[in-house]
N, C-alpha and C positions, 0 to 999 in steps of 0.2 A: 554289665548292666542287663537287666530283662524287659523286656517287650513283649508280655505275652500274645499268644495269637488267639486264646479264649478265654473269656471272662473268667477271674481269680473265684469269685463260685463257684461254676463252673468246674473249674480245677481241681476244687479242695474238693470236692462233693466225688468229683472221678477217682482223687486220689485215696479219700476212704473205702471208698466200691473197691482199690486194687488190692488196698491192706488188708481189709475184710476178705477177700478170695484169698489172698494168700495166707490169712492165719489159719482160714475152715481148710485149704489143702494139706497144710503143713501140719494140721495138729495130730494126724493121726500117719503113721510109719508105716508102710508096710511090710512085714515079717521077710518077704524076697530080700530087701536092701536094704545094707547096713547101713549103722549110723552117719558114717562118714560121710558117704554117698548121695544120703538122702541129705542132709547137710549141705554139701554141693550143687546139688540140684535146684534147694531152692534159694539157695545162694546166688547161683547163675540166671534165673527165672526172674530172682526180685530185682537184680540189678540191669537187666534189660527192660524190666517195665519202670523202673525207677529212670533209669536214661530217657523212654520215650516223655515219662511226664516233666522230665529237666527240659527237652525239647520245648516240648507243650509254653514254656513258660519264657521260650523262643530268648537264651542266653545268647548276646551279643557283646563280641570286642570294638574297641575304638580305637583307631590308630592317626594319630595326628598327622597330617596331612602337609605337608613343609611347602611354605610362601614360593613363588618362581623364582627364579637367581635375579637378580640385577635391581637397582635403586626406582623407587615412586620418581614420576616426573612430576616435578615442580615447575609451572608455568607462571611467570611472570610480565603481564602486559602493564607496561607504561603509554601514558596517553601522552601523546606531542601535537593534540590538536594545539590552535592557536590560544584558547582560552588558557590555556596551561602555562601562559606568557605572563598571568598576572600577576605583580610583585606584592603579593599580602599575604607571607609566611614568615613576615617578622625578617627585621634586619634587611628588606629590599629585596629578600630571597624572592623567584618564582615558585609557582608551584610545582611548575616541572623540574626546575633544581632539587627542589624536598623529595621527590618522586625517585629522582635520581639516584640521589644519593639511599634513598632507603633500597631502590634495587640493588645497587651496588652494593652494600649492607648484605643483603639477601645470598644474592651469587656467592659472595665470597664465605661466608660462615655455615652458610648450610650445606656446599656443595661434598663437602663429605659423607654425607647421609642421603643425598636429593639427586637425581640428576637434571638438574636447572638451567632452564634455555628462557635468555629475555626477549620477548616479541612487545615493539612498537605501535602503535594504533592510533590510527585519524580516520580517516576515511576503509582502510584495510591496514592487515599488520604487516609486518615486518620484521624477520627474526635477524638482532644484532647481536654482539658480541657486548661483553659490559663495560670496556675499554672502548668501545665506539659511540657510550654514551655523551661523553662528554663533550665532543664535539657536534652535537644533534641540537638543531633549536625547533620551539615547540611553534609551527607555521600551519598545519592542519586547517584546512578547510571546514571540516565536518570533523564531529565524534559522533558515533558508531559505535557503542556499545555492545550491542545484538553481534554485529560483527567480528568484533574484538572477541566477544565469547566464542563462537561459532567455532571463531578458526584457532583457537586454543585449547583446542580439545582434543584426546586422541579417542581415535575410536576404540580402539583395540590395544590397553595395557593392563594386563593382570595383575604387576605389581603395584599397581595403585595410582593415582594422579590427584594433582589440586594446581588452583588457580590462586594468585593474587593478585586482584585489580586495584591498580595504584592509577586515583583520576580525580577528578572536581566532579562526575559524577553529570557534566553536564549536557548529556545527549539530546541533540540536536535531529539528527538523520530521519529519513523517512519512516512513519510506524509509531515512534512517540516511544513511549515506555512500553506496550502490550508487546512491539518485536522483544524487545531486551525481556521480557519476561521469559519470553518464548524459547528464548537460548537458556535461561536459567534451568527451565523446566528439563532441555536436553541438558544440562551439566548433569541437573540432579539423578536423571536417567542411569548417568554415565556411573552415578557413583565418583564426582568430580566438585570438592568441597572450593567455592570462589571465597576467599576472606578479600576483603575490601579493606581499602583506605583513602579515604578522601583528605582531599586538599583543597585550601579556598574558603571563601566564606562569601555574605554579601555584596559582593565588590560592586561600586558605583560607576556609571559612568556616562561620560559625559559629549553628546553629540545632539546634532539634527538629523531628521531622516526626510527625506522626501519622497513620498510614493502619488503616483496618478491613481484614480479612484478606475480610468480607463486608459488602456495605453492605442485604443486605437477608435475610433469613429467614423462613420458614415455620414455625406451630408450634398446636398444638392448643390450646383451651381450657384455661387455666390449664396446661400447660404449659410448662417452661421452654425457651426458647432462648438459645444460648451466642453474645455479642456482645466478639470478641475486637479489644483495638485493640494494636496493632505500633509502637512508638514506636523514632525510630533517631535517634542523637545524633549533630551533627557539630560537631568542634571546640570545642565548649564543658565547662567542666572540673566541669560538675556532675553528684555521683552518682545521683541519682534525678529522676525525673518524678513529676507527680500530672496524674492521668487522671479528671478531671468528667464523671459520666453524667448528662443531662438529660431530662427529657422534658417539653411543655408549658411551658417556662419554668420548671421547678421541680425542684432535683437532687437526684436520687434513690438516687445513689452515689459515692463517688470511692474510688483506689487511688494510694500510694505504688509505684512500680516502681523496681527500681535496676538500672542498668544494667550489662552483661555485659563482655565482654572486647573483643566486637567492636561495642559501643557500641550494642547492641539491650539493650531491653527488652519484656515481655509483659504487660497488665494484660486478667481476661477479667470477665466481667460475666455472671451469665443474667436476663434479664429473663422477664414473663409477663404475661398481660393476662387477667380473667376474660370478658372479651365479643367477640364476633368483630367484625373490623375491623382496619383498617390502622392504626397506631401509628408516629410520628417521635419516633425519639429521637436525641440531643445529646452524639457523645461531643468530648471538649474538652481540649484538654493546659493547665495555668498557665502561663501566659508564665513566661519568668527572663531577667533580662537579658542583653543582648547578641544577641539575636535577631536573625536577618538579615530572618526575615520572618514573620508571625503568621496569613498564611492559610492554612497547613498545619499548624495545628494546631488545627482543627475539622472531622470530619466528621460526614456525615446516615448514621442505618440507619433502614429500616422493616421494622416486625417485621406480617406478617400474621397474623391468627389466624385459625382456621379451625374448624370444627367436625365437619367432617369426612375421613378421608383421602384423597391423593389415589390416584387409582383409574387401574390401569396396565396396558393390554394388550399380550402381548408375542409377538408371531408367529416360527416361525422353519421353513423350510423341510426343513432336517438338522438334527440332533445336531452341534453346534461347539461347542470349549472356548469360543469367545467367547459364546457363547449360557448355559453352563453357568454362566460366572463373573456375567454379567452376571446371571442368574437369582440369582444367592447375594448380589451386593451389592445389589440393590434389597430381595431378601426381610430382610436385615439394615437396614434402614429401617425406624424402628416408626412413618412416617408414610406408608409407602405399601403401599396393597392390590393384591396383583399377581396376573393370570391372565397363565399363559402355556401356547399351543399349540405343540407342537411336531409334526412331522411325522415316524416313526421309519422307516414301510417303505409302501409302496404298498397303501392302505387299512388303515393302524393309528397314529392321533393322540394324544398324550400330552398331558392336558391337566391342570395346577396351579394349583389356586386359595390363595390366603392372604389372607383376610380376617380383620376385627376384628370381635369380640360382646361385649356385656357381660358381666363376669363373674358366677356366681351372687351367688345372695342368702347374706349370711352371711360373705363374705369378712372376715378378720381387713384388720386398717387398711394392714399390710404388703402386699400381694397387691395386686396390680395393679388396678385397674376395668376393662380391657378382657384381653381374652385372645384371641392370637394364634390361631386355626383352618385349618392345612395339610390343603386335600383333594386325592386324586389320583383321576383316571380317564383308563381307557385308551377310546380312541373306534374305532369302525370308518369316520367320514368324520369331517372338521369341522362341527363345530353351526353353526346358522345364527349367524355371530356379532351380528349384531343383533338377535337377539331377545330376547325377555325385558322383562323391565319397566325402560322408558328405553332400551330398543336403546343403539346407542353414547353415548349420554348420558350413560349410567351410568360412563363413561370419559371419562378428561380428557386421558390420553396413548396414544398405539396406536403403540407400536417395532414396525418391521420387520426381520428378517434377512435372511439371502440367501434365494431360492427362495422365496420369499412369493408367487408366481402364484397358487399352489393356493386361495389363501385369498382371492382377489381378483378375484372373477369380475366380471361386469359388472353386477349388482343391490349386489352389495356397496361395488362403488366409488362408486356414484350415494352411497350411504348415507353414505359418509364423505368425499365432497365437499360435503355437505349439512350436516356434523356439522361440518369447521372451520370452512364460512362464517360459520353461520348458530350454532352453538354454543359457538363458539372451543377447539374441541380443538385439539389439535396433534399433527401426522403427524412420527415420527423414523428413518430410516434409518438403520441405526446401520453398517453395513459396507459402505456404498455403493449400488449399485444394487439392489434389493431381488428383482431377477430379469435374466435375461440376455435378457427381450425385453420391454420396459417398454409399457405400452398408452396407450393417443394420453388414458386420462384417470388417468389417473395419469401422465402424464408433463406434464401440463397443471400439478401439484401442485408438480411435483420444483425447485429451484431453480437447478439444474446439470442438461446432459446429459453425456450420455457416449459414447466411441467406444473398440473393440476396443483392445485392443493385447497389449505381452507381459508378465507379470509381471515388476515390477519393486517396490521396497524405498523405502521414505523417511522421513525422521523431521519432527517437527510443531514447528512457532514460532506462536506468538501472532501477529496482527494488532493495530495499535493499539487496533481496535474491540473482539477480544477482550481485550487486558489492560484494557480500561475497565467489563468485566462481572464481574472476580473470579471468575470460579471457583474458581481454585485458591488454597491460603492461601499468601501469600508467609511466609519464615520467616525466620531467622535465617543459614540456608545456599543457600536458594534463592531466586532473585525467580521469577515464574511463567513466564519465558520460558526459565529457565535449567533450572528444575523437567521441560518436556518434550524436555529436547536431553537429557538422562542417560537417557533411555525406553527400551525397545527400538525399532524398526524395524517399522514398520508396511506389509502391501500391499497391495497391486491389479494386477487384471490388467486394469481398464477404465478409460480415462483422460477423468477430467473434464476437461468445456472451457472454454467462458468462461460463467460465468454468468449469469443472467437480466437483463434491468437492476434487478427490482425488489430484486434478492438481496444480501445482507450478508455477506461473507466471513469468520469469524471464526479460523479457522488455516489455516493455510498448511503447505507442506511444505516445508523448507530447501532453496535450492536448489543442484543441481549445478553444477561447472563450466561446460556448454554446457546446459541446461536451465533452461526457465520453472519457478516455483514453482506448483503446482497447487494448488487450495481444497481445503482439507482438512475444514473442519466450516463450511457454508454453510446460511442460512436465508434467508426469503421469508415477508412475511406473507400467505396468502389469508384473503381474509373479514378475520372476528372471529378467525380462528385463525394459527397457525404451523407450516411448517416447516421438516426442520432435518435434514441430510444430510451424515452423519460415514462420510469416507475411512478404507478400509484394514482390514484383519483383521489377528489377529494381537493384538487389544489384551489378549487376556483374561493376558498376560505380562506388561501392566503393573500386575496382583494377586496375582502370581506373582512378588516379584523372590530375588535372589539375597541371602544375608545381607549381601555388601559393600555394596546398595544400599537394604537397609530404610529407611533415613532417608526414600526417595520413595514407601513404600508407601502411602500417605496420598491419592496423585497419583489413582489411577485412581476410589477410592470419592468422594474429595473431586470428580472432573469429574461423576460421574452421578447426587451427590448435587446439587449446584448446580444442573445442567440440569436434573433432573426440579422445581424448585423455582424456576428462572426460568421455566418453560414454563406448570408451574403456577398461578403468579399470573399468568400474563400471559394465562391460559385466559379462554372466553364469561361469562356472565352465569350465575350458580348460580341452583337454583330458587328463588322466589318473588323475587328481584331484579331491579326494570327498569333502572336504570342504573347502568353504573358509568363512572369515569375514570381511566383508568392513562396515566401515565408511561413512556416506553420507558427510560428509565435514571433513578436516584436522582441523580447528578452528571452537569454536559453540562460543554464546555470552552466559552468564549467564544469559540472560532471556529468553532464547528459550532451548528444548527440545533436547536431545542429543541421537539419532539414528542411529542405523545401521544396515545392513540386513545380514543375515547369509545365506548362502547358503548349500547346502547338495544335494550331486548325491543320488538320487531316486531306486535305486535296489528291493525295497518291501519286503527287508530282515530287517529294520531297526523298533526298538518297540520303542524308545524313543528319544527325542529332548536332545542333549547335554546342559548344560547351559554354562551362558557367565559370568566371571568373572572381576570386574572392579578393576584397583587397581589404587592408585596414587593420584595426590591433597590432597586436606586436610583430607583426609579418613586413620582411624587410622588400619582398618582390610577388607577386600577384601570384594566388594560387590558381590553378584552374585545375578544376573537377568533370568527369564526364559521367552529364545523366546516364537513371539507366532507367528500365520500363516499370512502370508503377504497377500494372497486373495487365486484366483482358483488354484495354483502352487502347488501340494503337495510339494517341496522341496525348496521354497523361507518364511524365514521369520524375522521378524522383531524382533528387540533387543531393547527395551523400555527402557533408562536408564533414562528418565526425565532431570531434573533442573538442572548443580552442579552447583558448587561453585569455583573459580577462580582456575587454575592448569594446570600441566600437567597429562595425563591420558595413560592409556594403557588396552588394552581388550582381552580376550583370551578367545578360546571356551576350558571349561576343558575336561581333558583326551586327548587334541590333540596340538602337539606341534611345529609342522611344521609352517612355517612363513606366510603362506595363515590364517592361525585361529588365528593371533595374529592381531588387528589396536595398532594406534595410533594419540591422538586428545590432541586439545589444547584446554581448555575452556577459556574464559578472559569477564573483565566486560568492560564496553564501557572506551575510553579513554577520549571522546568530552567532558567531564564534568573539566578534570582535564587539558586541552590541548588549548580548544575554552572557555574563559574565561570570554568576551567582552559581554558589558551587550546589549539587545537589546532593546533602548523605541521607536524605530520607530515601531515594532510590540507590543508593548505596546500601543505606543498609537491607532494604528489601533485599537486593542480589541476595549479601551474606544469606539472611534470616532462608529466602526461601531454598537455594542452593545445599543448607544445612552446613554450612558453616556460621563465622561471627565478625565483626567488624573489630579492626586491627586498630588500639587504641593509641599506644604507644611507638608500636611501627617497628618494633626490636628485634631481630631475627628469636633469642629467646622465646617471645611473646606466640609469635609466629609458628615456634615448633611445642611447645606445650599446646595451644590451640589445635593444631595437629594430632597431634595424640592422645587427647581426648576426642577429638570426632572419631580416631580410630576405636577407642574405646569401648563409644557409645555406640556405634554403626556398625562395625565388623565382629564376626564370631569365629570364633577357633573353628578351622576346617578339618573333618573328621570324615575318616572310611568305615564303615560299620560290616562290621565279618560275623554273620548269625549264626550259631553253633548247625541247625538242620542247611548250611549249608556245606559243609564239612563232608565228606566223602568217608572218613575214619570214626567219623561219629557214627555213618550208620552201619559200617565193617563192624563196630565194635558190638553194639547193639544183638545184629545178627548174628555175628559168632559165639556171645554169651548163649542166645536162646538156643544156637545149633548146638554145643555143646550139653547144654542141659537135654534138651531134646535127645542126642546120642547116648547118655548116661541113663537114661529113661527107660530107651530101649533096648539097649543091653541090659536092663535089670529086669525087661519080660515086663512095664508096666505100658507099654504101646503096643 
């Protein structure tokens, strides 16, 4: 073939110029040289400019290029999550049977052609043997998709590779479908065709679930708090539930609930405790038969008591409606005492106190025992804010707004670097960066940095780690992911980056077509204490809604009441108490890590760390685990208890018996496998479609290998070495020996 290396004009225009010179040389003989001679000469002459314009027109060979030795891997992942237990494949079959048997299919008819290795998948894979299927039942906790892909992939096979995902398609796992894209995208990378086949269909089924809208509460001395449980019915044709309160082994309430239209029910409860301490109680649905599964219908709440309120400093740089609102929902808290400074004009500070006193003597039985006290003064600077009796002690939360500098010189930041480690306050940013030049120790605190940018809009989604803390009460119309997509539009003009590694993300921001999702409410524990850095202005709209959207007005008092009430219990050591031990959640899943941090008042008389004793679940004799140190705190640290295994559990620091050294946690394995049962081949077929493969209709190893080789067809090209004649070494020998010869003939005939 030819490539030339100048334009075919070009070409023809040079190659007449040559013919032309060579007819006007040639036409006339010289009398010196004979015929013959001169004949040869320009014989020799035409045929080296005739090669250079062959060159010119740059003549190339193709030599077919032969495939590597050895068979394409054929990869086939069967799912044995637990959904794959459903028998709706005709005749009773499971799906993971049908699955089975078409791998088995697979292995055996194509392994002449393939080299075919079958990997398992539920939560990770698993490479078996195909005679080892048969004995495998489909018990999977999670599917895992994203996963499954991932790790059935080779990096590095020239002779080619393809996937078959054999599943009900119904991925559950962390990330939704945009992970499992995500691995697609790498298949497609790889040159790694996934054919799909699903299995399943609608499958119905048939349970209660019982979820607490809050699995934990704050609440005064004999005080009640309201312990609401959400019962949702599927498929089953009974009108009511009864809802068991327990506490200590012993029930202390139950309610009939009857179910609604859209198969919710509401049963609330208020409990109360005369003494302070931490309290587990037992709320419990009565089985009815036909149940799919009965460990969703027990959960744990702990109700804290306390004896005092919690105590809430609130700084704010300007006058902002977010600062105004947020001032009106905490002072509507008759469990929190709030000072809040604000800054009005360049030396003049507004500052609000609302605390609780007893009320006179004499009070009729009506009248409250405590009465609320609004003080106002106006200030010419800020007070020293740690002075006073208990400096920041005397405070268990300190919100910041924007332009908080003024308040945060470099004696006062020591002070409450001092107050989370070592007293487990907690520091909350509530609109993001708390100043537009943040200093090297308060940025040591912050859990996210930040960088310029231009105002821009976003609205908020839960992280799994936030829907696992409740904030917000699911309801009847909203689950809580759906409760902040109805919101308004929240902004920033300063864009967090990646956060810290010690930091926990709990929302995020929806993300755009071409945009990452940003961390929208992020925390960090320092010390004994936390913090906790909430994206975006604009919120004080979400207490503000319009009448079409009343139904979520509930949303914004419900997030600041929950935070000032997880931050709360999760605060230092109160006075005259040397230890306690908390729990960082009331419920863990079975595949995540089970932690907790122990606390211990610091006196420098103390030579050893107590341990922490586990008992309960399926553990036949007491585990004991030994703290280790949480970071710079001498007196905060952390309780490692790793992995279990489904239960109820209990923990205790030994040699101390007091109710601060004891938690209480639930562990449980995901329900979604045994609950959401519906197969999904619309993200089946996605995979195919975007991977560049096709979904397997039939399921026939046949089917299977023509699908194959048409993707090879249409995707791969004959691999070819291209050998250009001007690269030849004899090409230009030739060339030049023509001319030198003519050249020599020339002059020995006396015409040079």
């Amino acid at each position: 073939m030819f490539q030339p290396l100048i334009p075919i004009p070009l070409w023809a225009l040079l190659a007449l110029g040559c013919l032309a010179i060579s007819v006007w040389y040639g036409w006339r003989r010289p009398g010196a040289v004979t015929r013959n001679r001169w004949i040869t000469i320009l014989a020799l002459t035409s045929f080296g400019t005739l090669c250079t314009l062959i060159i010119l027109l740059n003549p190339t060979w193709l030599e077919r290029v032969l495939p590597p030795g050895g068979k394409p891997l054929l990869t086939i992942l069967v799912d044995t999550s637990a959904s794959m237990a459903t028998p709706d494949m005709g005749a009773d079959n499971t799906r993971f049977a049908s699955a089975r048997e078409t791998a088995t299919a697979f292995s055996k008819d194509l392994a002449y052609r393939y080299e075919v290795r079958i990997l398992t998948f539920a939560e990770s894979t698993k490479s078996v043997a195909p005679a080892a299927l048969s004995a495998m039942r489909p018990d999977g906790s999670t599917t895992d998709l994203a996963v499954a892909i991932t790790e059935s992939l080779d990096q590095a096979r020239p002779q080619g590779q393809a996937v078959v995902l054999l599943s009900d398609g119904n991925h559950n796992a962390e990330g939704q479908p945009a992970r499992v894209l995500d691995a697609v995208r790498l298949a497609r990378g790889l040159d790694a065709p996934i054919y799909t086949k699903t299995f399943g269909g609608p499958a119905e089924v048939n349970d209660l679930d019982l979820q607490l809208q809050s699995q934990r509460e704050l609440a005064f001395l004999g005080q009640k708090a309201p312990l609401i449980a959400s019962v949702r019915k599927l498929g089953l044709g009974v009108p009511t539930a009864t809802v068991i309160l327990s506490t200590e082994g012993k029930e202390v309430a139950r309610k009939s609930v009857t179910f609604d239209q859209k198969d919710f029910a509401e049963a609330r409860f208020d409990v109360q405790q005369p003494k302070r301490g931490l309290y587990r109680y037992e709320a419990r649905l009565e089985s009815v038969p036909g149940e799919a599964i009965l460990v969703n219908n027990t959960e744990t709440f702990l109700l804290q008591v306390v004896d005092q309120p919690i105590h809430v400093l609130l700084l704010e740089g300007k006058p902002y409606w977010d600062g105004k609102f947020l001032v009106r929902t905490l002072t509507s808290d008759s469990s929190i005492e709030l000072e809040s400074v604000v800054k009005l004009t360049e030396g003049r500070f507004f500052r609000r106190s609302l605390h609780r006193s007893p009320a006179k003597p004499g009070n009729s039985p009506a009248e409250p025992d405590v009465v609320r006290q609004d003080e106002w003064k106006v200030l010419d600077k800020p007070e020293d804010l740690a002075a006073g009796r208990g400096g920041f002690g005397r405070y268990q939360i300190i919100v910041l707004g924007r332009d908080s500098d003024v308040f945060l010189d470099e004696a006062t930041m020591g002070n409450i670097k001092r107050w989370i480690a070592q007293e487990g306050g907690a520091l909350v940013c509530y609109r993001g960066a708390p100043s537009s030049r943040i200093s090297q120790p308060l940025a040591q605190l912050l859990p996210v940095r930040w960088s310029q940018g231009r105002e821009s809009r976003f609205r908020v989604q839960l992280t799994e780690r936030g829907q696992d803390l409740r904030w917000l009460p699911s309801s009847r119309e909203n689950t809580q992911r759906e409760a902040f997509a109805k919101l308004a539009t929240l902004a920033h003009n300063q864009q967090p980056q990646e956060p810290k590694p010690l930091a926990v993300v709990l929302a995020t921001s929806t993300p755009a077509a071409s945009q990452e999702p940003i961390p929208v409410v992020t925390y960090q524990p320092y010390g004994s204490g936390r913090v906790v850095v909430i994206e975006g202005a604009g919120m004080w709209r979400w207490a503000f809604l319009p009448p079409e959207s009343r139904q979520d007005e509930d949303v914004y008092g419900g997030l600041w009441h929950s935070l000032m009430r997880w931050l709360a219990t999760g605060s230092g050591l109160p006075p005259g108490q040397e230890i306690a031990l908390r729990v960082d959640k009331v419920g863990f899943h079975t595949t995540e890590p089970v932690t907790a941090t122990l606390l211990l008042r610091d006196d420098g008389t103390r030579r050893e760390i107590p341990a922490v004793e586990l008992t309960g679940g399926a553990q036949k004799t007491p585990k004991t685990v030994t703290p280790v140190p949480g970071g710079d705190d001498p007196g905060a640290f952390r309780v490692l208890f790793g992995s279990l295994p489904e239960g109820q559990y209990q923990a205790r620091v030994v040699g101390h018996d007091e109710s601060a050294a004891q938690v209480a946690f639930d562990v449980r394995g995901s329900v979604e496998e045994q609950l959401n049962l519906a197969a999904r081949p619309d993200l089946m077929s996605r995979i195919a479609q975007e991977s560049g493969a096709t979904v397997l209709t039939s399921g026939t190893p046949e089917e299977l290998t023509n699908q194959m080789q048409d993707y090879q067809t249409r995707s791969r090209t004959e691999r070819v070495t291209r050998y250009p004649a001007w690269d030849r070494w004899w090409v230009l020998v030739t060339i030049l020996a023509a001319w030198g010869v003519a050249w020599k003939l020339r002059r020995s005939s006396g015409l040079v």
